[in-house]
N, C-alpha and C positions, 0 to 999 in steps of 0.2 A: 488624610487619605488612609494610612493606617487603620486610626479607628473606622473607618468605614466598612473597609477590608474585614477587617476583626469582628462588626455588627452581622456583617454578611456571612461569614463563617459560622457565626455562635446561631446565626436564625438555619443555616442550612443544617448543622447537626441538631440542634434542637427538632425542627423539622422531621430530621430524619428518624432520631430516638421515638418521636410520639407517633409517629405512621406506620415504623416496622420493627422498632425495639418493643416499645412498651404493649406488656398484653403477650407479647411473640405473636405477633399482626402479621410477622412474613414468615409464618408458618401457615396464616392464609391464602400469600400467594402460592406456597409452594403447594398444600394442598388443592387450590384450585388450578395449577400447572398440571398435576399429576390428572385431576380430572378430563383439562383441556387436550392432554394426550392422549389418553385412553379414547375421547370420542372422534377424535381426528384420525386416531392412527384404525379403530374397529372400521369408521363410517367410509376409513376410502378403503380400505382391503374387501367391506361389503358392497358397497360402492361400486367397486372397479367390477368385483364378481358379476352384480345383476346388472351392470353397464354392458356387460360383454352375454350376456344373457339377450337382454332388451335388442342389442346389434344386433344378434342374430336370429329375434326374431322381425325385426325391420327389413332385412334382407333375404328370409324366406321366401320361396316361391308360392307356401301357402296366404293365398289372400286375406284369411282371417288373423292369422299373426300378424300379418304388416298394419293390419289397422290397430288392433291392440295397442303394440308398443306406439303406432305414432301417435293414438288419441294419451297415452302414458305421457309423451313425452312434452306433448303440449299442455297437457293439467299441469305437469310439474314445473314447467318452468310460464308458466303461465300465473302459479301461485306463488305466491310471498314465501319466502320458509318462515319467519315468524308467523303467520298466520295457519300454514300447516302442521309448523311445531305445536303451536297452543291447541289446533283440534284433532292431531295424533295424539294428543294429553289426555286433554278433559275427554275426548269424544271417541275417538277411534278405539285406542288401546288400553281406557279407563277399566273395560270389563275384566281386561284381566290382571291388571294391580299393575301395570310397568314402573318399574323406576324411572325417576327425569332422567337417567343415564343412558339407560336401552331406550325410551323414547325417545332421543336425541340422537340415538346412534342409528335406529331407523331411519328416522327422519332425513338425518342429511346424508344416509344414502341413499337413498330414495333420492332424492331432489341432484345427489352426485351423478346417480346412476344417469340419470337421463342425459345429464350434457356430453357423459362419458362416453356414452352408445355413439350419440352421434358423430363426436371426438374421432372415434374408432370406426366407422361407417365411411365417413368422407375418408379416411384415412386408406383404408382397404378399398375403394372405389375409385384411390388417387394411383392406385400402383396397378400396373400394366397386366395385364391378362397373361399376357405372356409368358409373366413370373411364375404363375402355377402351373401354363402347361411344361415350361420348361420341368419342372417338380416333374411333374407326372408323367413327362417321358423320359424323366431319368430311371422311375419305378418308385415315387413313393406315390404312400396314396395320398386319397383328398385331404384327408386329416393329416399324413405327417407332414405333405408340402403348406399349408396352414402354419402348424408350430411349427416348424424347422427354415420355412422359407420365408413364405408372406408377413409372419407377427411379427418377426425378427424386424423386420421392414416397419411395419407400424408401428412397433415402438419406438423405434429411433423418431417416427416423425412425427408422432402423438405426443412424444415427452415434453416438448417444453413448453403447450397449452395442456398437459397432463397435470406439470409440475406447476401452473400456474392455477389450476382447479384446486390440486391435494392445499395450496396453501390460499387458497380463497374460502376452501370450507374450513381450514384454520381458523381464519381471521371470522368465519363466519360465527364460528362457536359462541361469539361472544354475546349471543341471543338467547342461549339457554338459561341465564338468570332467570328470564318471562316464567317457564317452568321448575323454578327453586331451586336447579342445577347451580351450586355453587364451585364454578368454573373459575378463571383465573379474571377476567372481569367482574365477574360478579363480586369474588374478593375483594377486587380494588375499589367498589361502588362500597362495599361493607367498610371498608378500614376509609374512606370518606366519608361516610353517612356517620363515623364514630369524631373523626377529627375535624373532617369538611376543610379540608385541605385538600386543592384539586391537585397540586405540583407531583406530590415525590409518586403517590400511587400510579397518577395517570403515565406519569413517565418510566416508572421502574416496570408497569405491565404494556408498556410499548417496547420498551428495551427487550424483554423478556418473548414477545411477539415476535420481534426482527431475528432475535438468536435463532428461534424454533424454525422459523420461517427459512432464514438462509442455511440450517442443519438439514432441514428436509430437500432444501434444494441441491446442496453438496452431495448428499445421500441416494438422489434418482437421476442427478449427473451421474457421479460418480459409477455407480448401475449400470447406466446404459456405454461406458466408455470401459466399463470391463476395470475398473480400480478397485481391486478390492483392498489393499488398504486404506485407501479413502471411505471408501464403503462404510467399512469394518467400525472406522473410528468415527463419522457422523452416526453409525447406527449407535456405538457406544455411549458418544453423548445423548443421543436424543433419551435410552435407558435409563440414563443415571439422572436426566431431568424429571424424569420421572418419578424413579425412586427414591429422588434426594426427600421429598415427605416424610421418608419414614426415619431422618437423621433426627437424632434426639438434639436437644437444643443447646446450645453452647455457649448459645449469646448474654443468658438469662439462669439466673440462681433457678435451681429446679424449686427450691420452697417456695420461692418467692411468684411462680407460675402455676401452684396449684391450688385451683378454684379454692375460696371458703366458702362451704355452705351449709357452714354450723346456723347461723344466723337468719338461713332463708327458710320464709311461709313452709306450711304443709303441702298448701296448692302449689305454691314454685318447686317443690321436692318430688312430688307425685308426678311431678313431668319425666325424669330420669326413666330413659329409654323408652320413649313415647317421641310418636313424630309429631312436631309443635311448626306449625307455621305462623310466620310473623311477619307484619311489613321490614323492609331492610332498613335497618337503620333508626327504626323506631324505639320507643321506649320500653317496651316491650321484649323487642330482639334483645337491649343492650339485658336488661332485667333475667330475661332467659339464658341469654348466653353467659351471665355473671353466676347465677347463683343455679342452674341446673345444667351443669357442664356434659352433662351423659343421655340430655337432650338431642333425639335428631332433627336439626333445627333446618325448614323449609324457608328460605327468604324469598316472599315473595314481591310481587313490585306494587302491585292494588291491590284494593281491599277486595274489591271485586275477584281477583286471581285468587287470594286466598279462603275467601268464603266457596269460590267453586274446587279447590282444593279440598276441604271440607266435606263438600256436601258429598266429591264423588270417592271420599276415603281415603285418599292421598296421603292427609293427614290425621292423626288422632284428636288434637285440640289446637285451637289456635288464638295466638295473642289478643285483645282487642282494648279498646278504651271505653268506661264508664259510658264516657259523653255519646261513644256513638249508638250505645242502646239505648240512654236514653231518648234521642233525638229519633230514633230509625226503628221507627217499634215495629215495622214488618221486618226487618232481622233478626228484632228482638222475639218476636213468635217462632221463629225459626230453630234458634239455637235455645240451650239453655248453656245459663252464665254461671260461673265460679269466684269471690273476689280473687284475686290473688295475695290479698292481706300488705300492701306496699304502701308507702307512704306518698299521698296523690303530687303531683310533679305538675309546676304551673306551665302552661301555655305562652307564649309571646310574639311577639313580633319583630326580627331583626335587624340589626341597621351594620353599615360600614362603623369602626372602631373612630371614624373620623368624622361620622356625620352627628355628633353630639346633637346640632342643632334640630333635626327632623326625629330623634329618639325622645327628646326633650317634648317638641308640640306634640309629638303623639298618646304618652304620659298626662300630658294635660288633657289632652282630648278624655281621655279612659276616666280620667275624674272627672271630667265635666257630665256624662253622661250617665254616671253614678247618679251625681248628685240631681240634676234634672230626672231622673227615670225613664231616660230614652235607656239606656243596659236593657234594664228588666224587660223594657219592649221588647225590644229585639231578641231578647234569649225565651222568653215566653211563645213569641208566637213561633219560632223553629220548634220549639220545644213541643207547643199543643200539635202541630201541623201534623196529620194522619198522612200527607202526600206532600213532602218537598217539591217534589217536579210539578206541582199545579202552585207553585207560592210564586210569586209576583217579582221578578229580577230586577234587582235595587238600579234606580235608574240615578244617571249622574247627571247633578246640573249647573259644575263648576264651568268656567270657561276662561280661566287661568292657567299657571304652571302646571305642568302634566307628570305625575308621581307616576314611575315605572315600578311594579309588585311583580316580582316572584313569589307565585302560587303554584301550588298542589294541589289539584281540584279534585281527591278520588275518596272522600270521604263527606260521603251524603250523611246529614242533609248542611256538617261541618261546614263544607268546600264540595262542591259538583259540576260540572257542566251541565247546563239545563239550555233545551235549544239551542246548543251550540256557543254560551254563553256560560263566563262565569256567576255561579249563586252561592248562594246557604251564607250560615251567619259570619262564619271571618267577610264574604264580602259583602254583607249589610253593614260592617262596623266600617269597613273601609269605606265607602260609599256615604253613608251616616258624616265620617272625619271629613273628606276631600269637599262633599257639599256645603259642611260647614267654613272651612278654608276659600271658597271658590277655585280651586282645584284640580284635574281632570287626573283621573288614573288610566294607566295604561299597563292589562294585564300582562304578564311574561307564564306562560304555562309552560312546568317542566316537571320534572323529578325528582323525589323529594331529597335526595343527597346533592341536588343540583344548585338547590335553594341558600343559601350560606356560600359556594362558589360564588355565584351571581352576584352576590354581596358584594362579597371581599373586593371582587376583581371589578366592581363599578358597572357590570353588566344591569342592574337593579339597585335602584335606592334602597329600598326594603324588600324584607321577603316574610311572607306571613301563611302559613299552609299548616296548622296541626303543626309548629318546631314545640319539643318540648327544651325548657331550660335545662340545662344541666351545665354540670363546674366547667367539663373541657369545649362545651361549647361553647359557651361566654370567655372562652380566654382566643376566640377566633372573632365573634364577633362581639356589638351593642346591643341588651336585650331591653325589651319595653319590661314596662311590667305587667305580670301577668293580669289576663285580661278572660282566665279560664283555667278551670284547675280541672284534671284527668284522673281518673282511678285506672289500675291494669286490673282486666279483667280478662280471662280465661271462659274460652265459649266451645263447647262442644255441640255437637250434632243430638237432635231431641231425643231425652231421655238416658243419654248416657255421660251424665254431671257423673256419675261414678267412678269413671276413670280418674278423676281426679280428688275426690273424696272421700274412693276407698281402693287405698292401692293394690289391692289382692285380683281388681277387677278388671276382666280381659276388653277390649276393644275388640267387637265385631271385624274389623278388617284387623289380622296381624301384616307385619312388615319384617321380615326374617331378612337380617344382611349374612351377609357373605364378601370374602375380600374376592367375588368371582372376575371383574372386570378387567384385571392382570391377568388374572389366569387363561381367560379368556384370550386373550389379545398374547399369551406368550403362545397357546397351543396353537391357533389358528396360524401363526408364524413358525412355531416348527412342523409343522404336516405339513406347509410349505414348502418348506425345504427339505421332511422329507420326499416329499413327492419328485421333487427336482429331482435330488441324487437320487432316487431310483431310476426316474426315468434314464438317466446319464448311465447308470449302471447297465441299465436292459440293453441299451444302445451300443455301449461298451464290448458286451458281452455277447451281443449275434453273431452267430455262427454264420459263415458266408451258405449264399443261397447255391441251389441248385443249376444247370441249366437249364433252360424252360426248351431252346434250342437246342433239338438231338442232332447229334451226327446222322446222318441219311446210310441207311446201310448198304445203298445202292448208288454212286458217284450223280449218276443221272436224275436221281428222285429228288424233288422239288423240294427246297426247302421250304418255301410259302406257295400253297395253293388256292387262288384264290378262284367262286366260281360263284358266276350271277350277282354281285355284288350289286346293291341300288343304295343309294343316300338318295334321299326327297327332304324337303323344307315346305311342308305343307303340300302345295297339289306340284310345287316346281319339282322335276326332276333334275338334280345336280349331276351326277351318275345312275346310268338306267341298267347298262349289264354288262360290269367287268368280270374278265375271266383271262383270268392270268397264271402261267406258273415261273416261280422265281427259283432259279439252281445256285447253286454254293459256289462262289467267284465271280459270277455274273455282274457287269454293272450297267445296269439299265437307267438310258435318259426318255424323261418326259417332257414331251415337247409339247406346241399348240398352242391357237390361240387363248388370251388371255377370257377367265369365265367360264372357261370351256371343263371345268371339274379337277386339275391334276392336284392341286393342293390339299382338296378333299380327299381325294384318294389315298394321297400319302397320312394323311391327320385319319382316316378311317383303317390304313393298315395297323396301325399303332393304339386306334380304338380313343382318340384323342378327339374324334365325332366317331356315332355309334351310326354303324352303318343300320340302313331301314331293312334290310332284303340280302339272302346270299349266304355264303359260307367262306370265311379263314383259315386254312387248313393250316399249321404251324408244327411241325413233329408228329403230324396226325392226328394233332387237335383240332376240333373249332373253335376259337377264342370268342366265339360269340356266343358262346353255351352261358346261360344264366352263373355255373359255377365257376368258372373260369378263371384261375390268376392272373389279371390285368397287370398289377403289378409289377410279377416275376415276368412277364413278358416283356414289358417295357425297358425292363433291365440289361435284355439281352438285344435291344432294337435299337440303337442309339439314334438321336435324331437332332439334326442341325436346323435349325428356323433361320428364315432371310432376317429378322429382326434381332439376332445374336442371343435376345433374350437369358444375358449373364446376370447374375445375381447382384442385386446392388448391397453396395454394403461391406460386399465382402473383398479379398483381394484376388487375384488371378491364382494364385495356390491353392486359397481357399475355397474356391470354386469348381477347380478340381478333385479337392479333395474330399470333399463336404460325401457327398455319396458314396462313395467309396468306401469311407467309415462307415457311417450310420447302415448301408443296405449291404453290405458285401464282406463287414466287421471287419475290415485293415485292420491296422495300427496306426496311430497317426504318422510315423518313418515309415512305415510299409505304401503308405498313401500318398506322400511327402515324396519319396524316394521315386516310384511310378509317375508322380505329378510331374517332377523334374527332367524324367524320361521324355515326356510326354513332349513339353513345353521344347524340347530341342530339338525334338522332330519337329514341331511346326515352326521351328526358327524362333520363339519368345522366350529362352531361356532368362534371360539378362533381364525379364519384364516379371518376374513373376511373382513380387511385392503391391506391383503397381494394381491399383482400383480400376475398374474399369471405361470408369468417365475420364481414366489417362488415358486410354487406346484409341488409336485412329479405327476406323468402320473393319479395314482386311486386321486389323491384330484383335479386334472382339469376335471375329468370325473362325478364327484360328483358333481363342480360348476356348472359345464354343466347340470344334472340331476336337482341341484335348479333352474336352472335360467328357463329351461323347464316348471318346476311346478306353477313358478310364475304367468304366463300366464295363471295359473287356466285353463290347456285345457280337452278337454274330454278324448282324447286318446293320448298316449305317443308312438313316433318312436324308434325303439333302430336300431340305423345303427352298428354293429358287436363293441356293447359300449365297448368289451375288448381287442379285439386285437392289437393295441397299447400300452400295458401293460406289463408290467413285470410280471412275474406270482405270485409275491408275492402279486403284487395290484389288481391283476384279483379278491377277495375273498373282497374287500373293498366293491368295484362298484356291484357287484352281490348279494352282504348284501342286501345294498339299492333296488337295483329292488327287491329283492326276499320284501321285506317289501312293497312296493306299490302293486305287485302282493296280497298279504294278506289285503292289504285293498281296494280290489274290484279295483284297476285302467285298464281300458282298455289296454293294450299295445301287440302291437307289436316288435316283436326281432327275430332280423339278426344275429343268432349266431353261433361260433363252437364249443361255451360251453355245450356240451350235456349232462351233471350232470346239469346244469341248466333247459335245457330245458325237460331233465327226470324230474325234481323234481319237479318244479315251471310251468310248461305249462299247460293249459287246453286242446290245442293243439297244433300239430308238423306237420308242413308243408316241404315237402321234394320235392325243386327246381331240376330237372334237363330237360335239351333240352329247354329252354325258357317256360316250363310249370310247374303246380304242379305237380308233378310226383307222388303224393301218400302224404294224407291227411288222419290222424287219431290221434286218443288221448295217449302220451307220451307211456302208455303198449302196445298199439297196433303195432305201428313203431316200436319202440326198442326191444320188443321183442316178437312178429308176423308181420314181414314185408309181405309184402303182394306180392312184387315186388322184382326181381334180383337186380335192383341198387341199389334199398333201402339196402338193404341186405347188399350190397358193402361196400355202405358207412357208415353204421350203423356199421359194422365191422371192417372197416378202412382198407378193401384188396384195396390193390397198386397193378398196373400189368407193367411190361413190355414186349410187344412185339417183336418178331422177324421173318418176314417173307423168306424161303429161297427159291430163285427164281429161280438157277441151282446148279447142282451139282458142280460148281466148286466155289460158296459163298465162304466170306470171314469171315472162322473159325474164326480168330484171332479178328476180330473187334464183331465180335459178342459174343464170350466171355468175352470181355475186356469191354463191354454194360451192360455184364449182374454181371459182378463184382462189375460195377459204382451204379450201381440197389440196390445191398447188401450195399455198404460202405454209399450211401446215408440215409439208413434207420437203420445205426448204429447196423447192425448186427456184430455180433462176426466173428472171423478169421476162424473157424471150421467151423462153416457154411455156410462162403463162397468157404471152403479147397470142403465140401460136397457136394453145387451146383455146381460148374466147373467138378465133378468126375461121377454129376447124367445125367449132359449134354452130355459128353462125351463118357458115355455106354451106354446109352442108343440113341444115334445116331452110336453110332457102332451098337447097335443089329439091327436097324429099317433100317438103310441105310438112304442118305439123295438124300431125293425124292423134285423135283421141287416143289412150291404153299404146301410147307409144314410150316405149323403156329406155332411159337414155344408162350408160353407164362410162363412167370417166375410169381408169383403172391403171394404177402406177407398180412398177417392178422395182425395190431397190437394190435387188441384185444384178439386172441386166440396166438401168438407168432408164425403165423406156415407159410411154408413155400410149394409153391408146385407149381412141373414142369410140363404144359400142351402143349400135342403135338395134334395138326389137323394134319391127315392127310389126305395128296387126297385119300388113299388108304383104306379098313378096315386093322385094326390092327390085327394080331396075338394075342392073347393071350396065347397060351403055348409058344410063347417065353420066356415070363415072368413066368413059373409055377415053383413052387420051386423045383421041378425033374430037371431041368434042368443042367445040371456039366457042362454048357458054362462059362466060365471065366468072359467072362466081364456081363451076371446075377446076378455072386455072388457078384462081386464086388458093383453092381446098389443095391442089397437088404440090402446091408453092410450098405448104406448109406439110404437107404428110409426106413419108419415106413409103406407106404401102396402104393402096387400099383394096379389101377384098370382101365381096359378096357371097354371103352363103344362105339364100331361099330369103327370108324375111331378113336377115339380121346382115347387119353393114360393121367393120370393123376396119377403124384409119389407126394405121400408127401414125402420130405426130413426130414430128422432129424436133 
C-alpha cells in the first residue's frame, strides 16, 4: 500500500514538473490569466456603459430608437459569440488591423451590452412610479432623482443576475483562442498539445477560473453592501492576478530558461519580431516557440483560421507542413513557401501505452502495404488530385469489431471533412487496414490537443490526425511507425518570401505593440472614480437654495394664484377651469366624488402633471413659463402621496435626510439632527433605523409627512394621505396633520375624511365636472350646501338608475340590479324584502310607460332609502290617496313612511 501511495506521489509530481515546471509552462497560465483579465474586466465596464446606453434607448419615447436597440438586442443574443467573435475578426474590424484583444473586448461587449440593457430595463420598470415622483416633488430633477434614487434601486436588484453576467462572460473568454487570443485556456490547450496530459492543466485552469470567479463575486457584493474593506481587498487580489505575469521566475535557473538559438535555421531566426501563426500544438508552434522566442506567435486552431489570418494581415508568416503544399496545390498557388531548414519529423498513429497488441497489427499493416504497392496508391492519387473534395470517400466493408479513431479532420486533402464525412489519405490508410481486418471504424472528431487525451483515458483506441512523433510524446503514449514524414515550412502571402529571406524587409501590414491594455483598463477605472468623488464633492459643497416662496408683503395676498387652469388627456377634459387663490395659514380640503379631477389638481399645482391651459401664480410667478424652476419650486411645496412612496432601500433617517443634504447642502448632523427633530414630532423617534418594509401603513405615512417637512417648505400637498390605511391607522396620520394645521402650516388636502375636513379646514373645496363645484368654509358646505350635488355628496346619497324603454323591458334584470344596489351597501334582508315589494306595486298602479326613469337612491348619513319614478306622463295622485281600498296601495303604504307627487315625478321613502 505504501508503494502504491509512493507510485502515485512520484506520477503526481512528476506530472506536475512537466506541465508547469518545465519550459516555465505556468508562466503560460499566468500570462494567459493576465490576458483573461484585462478582456473580462475592459468588456464589462464597456459593456455595462452601451447596456445602459441601448436601455435607454429601449425606453425612449422616440419610436425610431426603440426599434434600433430591440432589433440590436435580438441579433446579439440571437448570434453565437463565437460566431460573431470570428466575423468581428476576419470580417468586420479586419480593415483596421484590431488586435485579438480589442476584438474580443468588442465583441463581448457588444453581445454583454444587450443582456445588460434589458437586465436594467425590466429592473427600472419593476420599481414603482412613485419612486421618481416622490424624487421630483422633493425638488430634484429627472436626472438627479434617476442617479440618486431610482439606480440606487436598480442596482441592488440587477446585482446578482449582474454578478452572474460579469462572470458568465468570464467563463466566456475561454473562446478567444478561435482568434489566436492566447488567454488562459488557450494556454492550458498549449501546455497540452505539448504534454497531452489532460489532469494538471485542465484542473489548475479550473481552479484558477473559480478563484477569479468568486473574487469578482466578493468584489460586486461587497459594492453593493457598502464594504469597502472587502471591496478594497477582492479588488486587490483581482490586481495582483493580474500582474503576478510580470514576476520574474523563481521556480527555474534563469540560464537554464533562456531560449538557444545559436543552432536555429536563418528562416526560424528571420521570424524574431514577426507575427507567425501556427496551428496550437503542432510542430511547428513547438519549432517556433523553441528556437524563435521573440516571435509573436498566433495559435490558431485550423488551418483554415490561419490561412484566413494570413490572407487578411493578421499575421506576417505562418507555420505549415511540406505535405500540405504538396497535396493542396490551390494553397500552394496562394502562398509562397520558405523551407525552414529542420530536420523532417515522422508522422504516426497513436495507441494506449497498454494496447501493445493493436500498435503491433497496425505496424504490420504499414509493411504490408509497402510491400504489395497499395502506400504508393494511395499517396499518388491524393497527391496527383487537383480537387480533394471531388475524390471518392474510402468506403468501409468490415462487418466485425469496431475500431474507435480520434481524428483531426482540418487538413485538406491530409484529413478533411468531405460531405459531412471523414476523407483524405490518413482515412484511405485506415479504411485500406480495417477492410483488410474485417473491421468497422468508428470516427471520434475533435481537437487536435484532444487526440492523445482520448487515448490515454480509453475514450479511443487510436488516434491518427497529422500527430507528429516526438520524445515527450511518446513518453505519454504508443507510436506506430511512421507512415509519413513532414518538412516545416514557412508560407507567406504572394510575393513577400522576403520577409523571411531577407531580414531588412518591411511587411506590408506593421503590428506596433504597446503594453496599452493595463493602461487602458487602469485609466478607464480612475475617471471612475474620479468622476464619483467629484460628483460627491459638487453635492457636498451646494450652497443651500433660495426661497422660490416669497413672503407676500401684504398678509392678505395669495400665496398661489391659480386662474383658468384646464388639464385634458386628449379630447377628455379632467379639469376644465380652476381658479383659485390660496393665502398663508390656510388649510384647504378637497372633497368630491371619486374621478372627479382633485388629485390632478394637486399633482398639476406641483407641476408633477403639466397642466394643458391657465396660469400658476407662485410669488408672482407663472411656473408654467417655459423658463421656470420646477425644481426650486418643488422644494418649497412639500407633498405627501396616499401611496407613502418612501424610498426603498434606504432607512427612515435616511429618507429624511437624503434631500436635505444633496439640495439644501446640510451637513450630515445638521440633517441628522432636524431628521431626529422631526421623527418626534410625528411620534417615530425610537423607529428611525428601521426600513421601511418594518412600518405599518399610518408610521410610512408619517415618515412621508417628516421627510416633507424637512425641506422646510411653505406649503404641504396631502394627495388623499389616508386611504391606503387601515382604519385603525387613519387617527395616527390625521393627529399629525391636524397638529401642523394648529401651527399655522399652509396645506392642502385631498380627502374623504370629512370629520377632518369638518373640524381642521379653514376651507372645503367641493370637486365635481372638472371644476370647483362650490367653495365655502367647513359650516357652510356641511351644513348649508349651497348646490344639489353638494348636498349628494355631503349626505353620501348613491343612486341607481333604470331607464324603461318598452313595455315589454326586462323585469327580471332590472330587479336583480336593483337587489345588487342594496346588497352592495350592506343593507339588511327586510329592506331589500321592502324595495322589490315598493317596485313592484307601485308599477302595478302606474303601468309601465315607455322613456320611463326609475331611480332607487340611498343616504348613508340619514340611513334612508327612496324610490323615484320620472314619468313621461303627470302622475296621479289619488291613486296614491289613503281612501283608496285598491290592493296593491295598501300593500305600497305597508311598506313606505311617505309618498309624494310632484307633476310627473313620484317619490316613496321606503321603510
Amino acid at each position: 500500500m505504501l508503494t502504491g501511495c509512493a507510485d502515485i506521489t512520484n506520477n503526481v509530481a512528476e506530472s506536475f514538473n512537466n506541465n508547469l515546471i518545465a519550459e516555465n509552462r505556468y508562466q503560460m497560465i499566468l500570462d494567459g490569466l493576465q490576458v483573461t483579465l484585462i478582456i473580462t474586466l475592459c468588456a464589462t465596464i464597456l459593456g455595462t456603459l452601451l447596456g445602459g446606453l441601448v436601455c435607454w434607448m429601449r425606453m425612449n419615447r422616440h419610436k425610431w430608437l426603440r426599434h434600433i436597440a430591440s432589433a440590436y438586442i435580438d441579433l446579439m443574443r440571437g448570434t453565437p459569440v463565437l460566431v460573431l467573435l470570428m466575423l468581428m475578426y476576419y470580417v468586420l474590424m479586419a480593415p483596421i488591423d484590431a488586435t485579438g484583444i480589442v476584438v474580443a473586448i468588442v465583441t463581448f461587449a457588444l453581445n454583454t451590452a444587450a443582456y445588460i440593457s434589458e437586465m436594467l430595463r425590466t429592473s427600472i420598470q419593476g420599481i414603482d412610479r412613485g419612486q421618481t415622483e416622490a424624487g421630483l416633488a422633493l425638488g430634484y430633477t429627472q436626472r438627479q432623482t434617476f442617479i440618486r434614487i431610482i439606480l440606487p434601486q436598480v442596482v441592488k436588484a440587477v446585482m446578482p443576475v449582474y454578478q452572474g453576467e460579469v462572470i458568465s462572460l468570464l467563463k466566456g473568454t475561454s473562446i478567444v483562442g478561435y482568434i489566436a487570443v492566447n488567454d488562459m485556456t488557450r494556454a492550458s490547450d498549449l501546455i497540452r498539445s505539448r504534454t497531452f496530459d489532460a489532469f494538471f492543466p485542465l484542473i489548475v485552469t479550473a481552479i484558477i477560473y473559480f478563484l477569479i470567479a468568486w473574487l469578482i463575486g466578493q468584489l460586486l457584493t461587497a459594492l453593493l453592501q457598502r464594504q469597502r474593506t472587502k471591496a478594497t481587498a477582492a479588488a486587490v487580489m483581482l490586481t495582483l492576478s493580474g500582474l503576478v505575469a510580470y514576476v520574474p521566475s523563481i521556480l527555474t535557473d534563469a540560464q537554464a530558461t533562456t531560449a538557444d538559438t545559436t543552432d536555429a535555421p536563418p528562416a526560424i531566426k528571420a521570424l524574431s519580431g514577426k507575427r507567425v501563426g501556427v496551428i496550437i500544438g503542432s510542430i511547428q508552434d513547438i519549432a517556433v516557440s523553441t528556437m524563435a522566442p521573440d516571435a509573436d506567435i498566433l495559435r490558431m486552431t485550423t488551418t483554415t483560421d490561419m490561412m484566413a489570418a494570413l490572407e487578411n494581415g493578421k499575421v506576417d508568416v505562418a507555420g505549415s507542413e511540406s505535405l500540405t503544399l504538396i497535396f493542396n496545390k490551390e494553397l500552394a498557388d496562394k502562398v509562397d513557401s520558405v523551407g525552414a531548414g529542420l530536420t523532417p519529423i515522422p508522422i504516426g498513429a497513436c495507441f494506449n501505452q497498454k494496447n501493445t497488441e493493436l500498435q503491433q497489427d497496425f505496424n504490420s499493416f504499414l509493411a504490408e502495404i509497402r510491400r504489395d504497392g497499395t502506400y504508393l496508391k494511395i499517396f499518388d492519387r491524393w497527391q496527383k488530385s487537383d480537387n480533394p473534395s471531388a475524390m471518392d470517400i474510402p468506403q468501409q466493408r468490415g462487418t466485425g469489431r469496431t475500431v474507435r479513431i480520434a481524428t483531426y479532420p482540418a487538413m485538406p486533402p491530409f484529413n478533411f471533412i468531405n460531405s459531412g464525412k471523414p476523407s483524405g489519405l490518413e482515412i484511405d490508410l485506415l479504411t485500406e487496414w480495417a477492410n483488410r481486418r474485417n473491421w468497422q471504424l468508428e470516427f471520434l472528431v475533435m481537437d487536435f490537443a484532444a487526440q492523445i487525451p482520448a487515448v490515454q483515458t480509453g475514450k479511443a483506441d487510436m488516434a491518427m490526425g497529422a500527430i507528429s512523433i516526438t520524445e515527450e510524446r511518446q513518453k505519454q503514449v504508443l507510436f506506430s511507425n511512421g507512415y509519413i514524414e513532414s518538412h516545416i515550412v514557412l508560407i507567406t502571402r504572394k510575393n513577400e518570401a522576403s520577409i523571411i529571406t531577407n531580414p531588412s524587409y518591411s511587411s506590408s501590414t506593421e503590428h506596433p505593440t504597446s503594453p496599452w491594455p493595463w493602461m487602458v483598463a487602469i485609466l478607464v477605472i480612475a475617471g471612475c472614480g474620479d468622476w464619483f468623488i467629484v460628483r460627491r464633492k459638487r453635492y457636498s459643497q451646494r450652497q443651500p437654495t433660495t426661497n422660490a416662496l416669497e413672503q407676500p408683503k401684504d398678509e392678505k395676498e395669495a400665496v398661489i394664484s391659480i386662474a383658468h387652469m384646464k388639464k385634458s388627456y386628449g379630447t377628455f377634459d379632467v379639469l376644465r377651469d380652476i381658479n383659485l387663490d390660496v393665502h398663508r395659514g390656510e388649510v384647504i380640503s378637497v372633497i368630491g366624488p371619486s374621478g372627479t379631477g382633485k388629485s390632478t389638481f394637486l399633482r398639476c399645482l406641483n407641476l408633477l402633471e403639466q397642466p394643458t391651459g391657465g396660469s400658476i401664480l407662485i410669488g408672482g410667478n407663472d411656473i408654467l413659463e417655459r423658463n421656470a424652476d420646477v425644481p426650486l419650486l418643488r422644494r418649497r411645496m412639500g407633498m405627501v402621496f396616499q401611496s407613502f412612496n418612501l424610498f426603498n432601500g434606504m432607512s427612515v433617517l435616511d429618507n429624511i435626510c437624503l434631500a436635505p443634504m444633496q439640495l439644501l447642502g446640510k451637513t450630515r448632523e445638521e440633517a441628522e439632527k432636524r431628521a431626529q427633530q422631526l421623527l418626534e414630532m410625528v411620534g417615530l423617534a425610537e423607529r428611525a433605523t428601521a426600513m421601511p418594509e418594518q412600518l405599518s401603513g399610518g408610521q410610512k405615512q408619517r415618515v412621508a409627512i417628516a421627510r416633507a417637512l424637512a425641506m422646510e417648505p411653505e406649503i404641504l400637498l396631502f394627495d388623499e394621505p389616508t386611504s391606503a390605511l387601515d382604519p385603525t391607522m387613519v387617527s395616527e396620520v390625521l393627529g399629525v396633520m391636524t397638529k401642523l394645521a394648529r401651527e399655522g402650516m399652509t396645506m392642502i388636502v385631498v380627502t374623504h375624511e370629512m370629520r377632518f375636513a369638518r373640524q381642521v379646514s379653514s376651507r372645503v373645496l367641493f370637486f365635481a365636472d372638472g371644476v370647483i363645484y362650490e367653495d365655502g368654509t367647513p359650516d357652510q358646505l356641511f351644513d348649508h350646501p349651497q348646490r344639489e350635488r353638494t348636498r349628494q355628496f355631503i349626505q353620501q346619497i348613491h343612486e341607481m338608475h333604470f331607464l324603461i324603454e318598452t313595455k315589454q323591458f326586462d323585469w327580471y334584470a332590472m330587479t336583480a340590479q336593483m337587489e345588487q344596489f342594496c346588497l352592495h351597501y350592506n343593507l339588511q334582508r327586510q329592506q331589500i324584502f321592502a324595495v322589490l315589494h315598493v317596485i313592484d306595486e307601485t308599477l302595478t298602479i302606474l303601468g309601465t310607460h315607455p322613456n320611463t326613469h326609475l331611480t332607487l337612491a340611498y343616504s348613508e348619513q340619514e340611513d334612508t332609502l327612496q324610490f323615484i319614478v320620472n314619468s313621461p306622463h303627470a302622475v296621479d295622485s289619488s291613486l296614491f290617496s289613503q281612501e283608496s281600498d285598491d290592493i296593491a296601495v295598501t300593500i305600497l303604504r305597508n311598506f313606505s313612511r311617505n309618498i309624494h307627487v310632484d307633476g310627473s315625478t313620484l317619490r316613496i321613502t321606503i321603510k
